[in-house]
C-alpha positions in Angstrom: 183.1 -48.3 -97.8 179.9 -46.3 -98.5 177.9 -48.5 -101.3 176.1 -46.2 -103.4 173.1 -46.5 -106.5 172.6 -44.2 -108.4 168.8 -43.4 -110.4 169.2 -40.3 -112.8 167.3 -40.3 -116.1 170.0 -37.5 -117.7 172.5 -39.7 -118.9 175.6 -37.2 -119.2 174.8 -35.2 -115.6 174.4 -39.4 -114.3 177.7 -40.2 -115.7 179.7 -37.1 -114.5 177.9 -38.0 -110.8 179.1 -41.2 -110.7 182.7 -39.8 -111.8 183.0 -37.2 -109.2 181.5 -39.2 -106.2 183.4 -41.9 -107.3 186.3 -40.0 -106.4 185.6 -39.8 -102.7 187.9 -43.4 -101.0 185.2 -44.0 -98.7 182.2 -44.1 -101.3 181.5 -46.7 -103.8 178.9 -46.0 -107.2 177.8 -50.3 -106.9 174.7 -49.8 -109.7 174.1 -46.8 -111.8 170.8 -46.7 -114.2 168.6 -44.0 -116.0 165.4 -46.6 -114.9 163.9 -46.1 -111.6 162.3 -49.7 -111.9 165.9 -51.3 -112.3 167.2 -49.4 -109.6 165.0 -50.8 -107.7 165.2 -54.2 -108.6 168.9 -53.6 -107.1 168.5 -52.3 -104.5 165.8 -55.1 -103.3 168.2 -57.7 -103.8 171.5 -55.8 -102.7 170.4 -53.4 -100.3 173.0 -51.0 -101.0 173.8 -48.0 -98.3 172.5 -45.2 -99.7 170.0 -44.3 -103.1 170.4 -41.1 -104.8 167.1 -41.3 -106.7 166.1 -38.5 -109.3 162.0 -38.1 -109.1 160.9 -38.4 -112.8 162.6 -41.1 -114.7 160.9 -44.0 -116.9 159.9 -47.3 -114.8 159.5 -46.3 -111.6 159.8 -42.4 -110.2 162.4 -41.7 -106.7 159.2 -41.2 -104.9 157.7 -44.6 -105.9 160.6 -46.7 -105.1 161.2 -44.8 -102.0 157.7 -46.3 -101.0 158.6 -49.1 -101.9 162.1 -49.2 -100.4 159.9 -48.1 -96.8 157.3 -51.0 -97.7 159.7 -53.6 -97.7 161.6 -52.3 -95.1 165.1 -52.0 -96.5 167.4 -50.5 -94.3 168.7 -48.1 -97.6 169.2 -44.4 -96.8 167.5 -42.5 -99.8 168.3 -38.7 -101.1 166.2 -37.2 -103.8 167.9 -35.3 -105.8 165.5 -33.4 -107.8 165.4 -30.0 -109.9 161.4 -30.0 -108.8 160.5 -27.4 -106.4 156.8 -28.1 -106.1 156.2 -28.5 -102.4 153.3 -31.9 -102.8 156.6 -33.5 -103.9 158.4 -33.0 -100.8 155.5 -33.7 -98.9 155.3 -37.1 -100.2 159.1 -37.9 -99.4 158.7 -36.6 -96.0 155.5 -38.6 -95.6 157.7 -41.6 -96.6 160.9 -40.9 -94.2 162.9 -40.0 -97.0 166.5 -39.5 -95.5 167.5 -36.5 -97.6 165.6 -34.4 -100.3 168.2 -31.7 -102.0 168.2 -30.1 -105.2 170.0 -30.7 -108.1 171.6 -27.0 -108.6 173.9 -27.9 -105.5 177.5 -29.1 -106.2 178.7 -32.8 -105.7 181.2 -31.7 -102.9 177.9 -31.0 -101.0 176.0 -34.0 -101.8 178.8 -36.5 -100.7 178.8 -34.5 -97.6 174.3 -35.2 -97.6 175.6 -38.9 -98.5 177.5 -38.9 -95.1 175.2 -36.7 -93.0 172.5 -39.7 -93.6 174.9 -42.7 -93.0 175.4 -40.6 -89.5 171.4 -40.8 -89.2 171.1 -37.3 -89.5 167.8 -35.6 -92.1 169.1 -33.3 -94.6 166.1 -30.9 -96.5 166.9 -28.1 -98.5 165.7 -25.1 -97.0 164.1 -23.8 -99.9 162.3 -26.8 -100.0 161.7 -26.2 -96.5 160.2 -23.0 -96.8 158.1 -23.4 -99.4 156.3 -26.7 -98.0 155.4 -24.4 -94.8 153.9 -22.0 -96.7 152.1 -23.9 -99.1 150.3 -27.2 -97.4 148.3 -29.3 -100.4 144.7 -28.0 -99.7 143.0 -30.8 -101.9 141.2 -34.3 -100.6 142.5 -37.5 -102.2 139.1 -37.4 -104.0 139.7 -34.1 -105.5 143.1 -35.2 -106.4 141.6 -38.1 -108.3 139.1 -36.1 -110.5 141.7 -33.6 -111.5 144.4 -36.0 -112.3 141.5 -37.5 -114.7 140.7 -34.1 -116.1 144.3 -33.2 -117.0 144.0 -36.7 -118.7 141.3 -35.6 -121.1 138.2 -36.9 -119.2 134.7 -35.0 -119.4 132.7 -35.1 -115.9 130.7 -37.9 -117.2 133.6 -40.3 -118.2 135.1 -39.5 -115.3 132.3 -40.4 -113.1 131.5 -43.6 -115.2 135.4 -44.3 -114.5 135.4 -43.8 -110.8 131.6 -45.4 -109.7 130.4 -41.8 -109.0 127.7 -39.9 -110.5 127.9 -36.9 -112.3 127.2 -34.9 -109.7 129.4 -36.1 -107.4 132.3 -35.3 -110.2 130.9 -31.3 -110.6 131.0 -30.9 -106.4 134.5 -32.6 -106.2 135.7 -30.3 -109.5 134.1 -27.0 -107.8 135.6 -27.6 -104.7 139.0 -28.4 -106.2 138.4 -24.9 -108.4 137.3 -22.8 -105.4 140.3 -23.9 -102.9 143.0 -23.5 -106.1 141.3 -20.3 -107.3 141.1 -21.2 -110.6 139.5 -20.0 -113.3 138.4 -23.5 -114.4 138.7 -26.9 -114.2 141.6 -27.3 -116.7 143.1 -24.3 -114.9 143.0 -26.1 -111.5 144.3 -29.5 -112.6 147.4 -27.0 -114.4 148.0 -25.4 -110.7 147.6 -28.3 -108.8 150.0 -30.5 -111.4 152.8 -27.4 -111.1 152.5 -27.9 -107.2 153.1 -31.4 -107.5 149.4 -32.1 -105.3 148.6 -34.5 -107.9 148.7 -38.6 -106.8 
């Protein structure tokens, strides 16, 4: 028997899941929970077989307790299952060995068959996951990630660079760099593409 948790913040699409992969003999639903931080407290304890992790939920998101599932080591096979197409998503699963990393538009038939493709060892990515992540590699530096994920949260170059140790200077290079690589128009309109992209830690 397959033992399976569950992380999906949409409570109805959650509960029909559960239903329908519940069907399958071979595959058993053990922990079900719209609260990526619960399902991880679960699956640290139980180590279950597989994770089917949403990415944005309250508590934790898939991608953080899929590092943190690698971290500690646990032998859990994990599929996102995400309606997100931004390719600095996907980058971050892959960087983390995620087993599977298929979107949500597919039917449950074909994710019980992704559920037993990874218990086989096997990768599963969506090709137009796939396709997009080759054509679009996250241009920005950690550094430039930082300052823009600061300016989308309100901060002025000077609070910023008060925030971070960093003079103001520093900020403006980091800003225009980030501006001239996303071809933006401004620094708001640079943190907005990079943010739709997912290149945002």
């Amino acid at each position: 028997m397959i033992k399976v948790v569950l992380a999906e913040d949409q409570e109805m699409l959650r509960q029909a899941m559960v239903q329908l992969i519940s069907m399958n003999d071979d595959i058993e639903i053990v922990f079900d929970s719209a609260d990526g931080k619960k399902a991880w407290d679960f699956i640290k304890t139980n180590q279950p077989d597989v994770a089917i992790l949403d990415i944005e939920m309250p508590g934790l998101t898939g991608l953080e307790v899929l590092g943190k599932i690698r971290e500690a080591d646990i032998s859990t096979k994990v599929i996102i299952v995400t309606t997100f197409k931004r390719p600095g998503y996907f980058e971050r699963a892959v960087a983390n060995n995620v087993d599977a990393y298929v979107l949500k538009e597919r039917s449950v038939e074909e994710l019980v068959h992704t559920i037993h493709t990874v218990m086989e060892g096997k990768k599963e990515y969506s090709q137009s996951l796939m396709t997009t992540f080759f054509s679009e590699k996250n241009p920005l530096t950690p550094s430039e990630q930082l300052i823009l994920k600061e300016i989308g949260n309100g901060y002025s170059s000077k609070e910023i660079a008060d925030k971070l140790y960093l003079s103001d200077g520093t900020v403006r290079n980091y800003t225009s760099a980030a501006i001239d690589k996303l071809e933006a128009e401004n620094r708001f309109d640079a943190w907005k593409i990079a943010e739709s992209k997912g290149w945002i830690i």
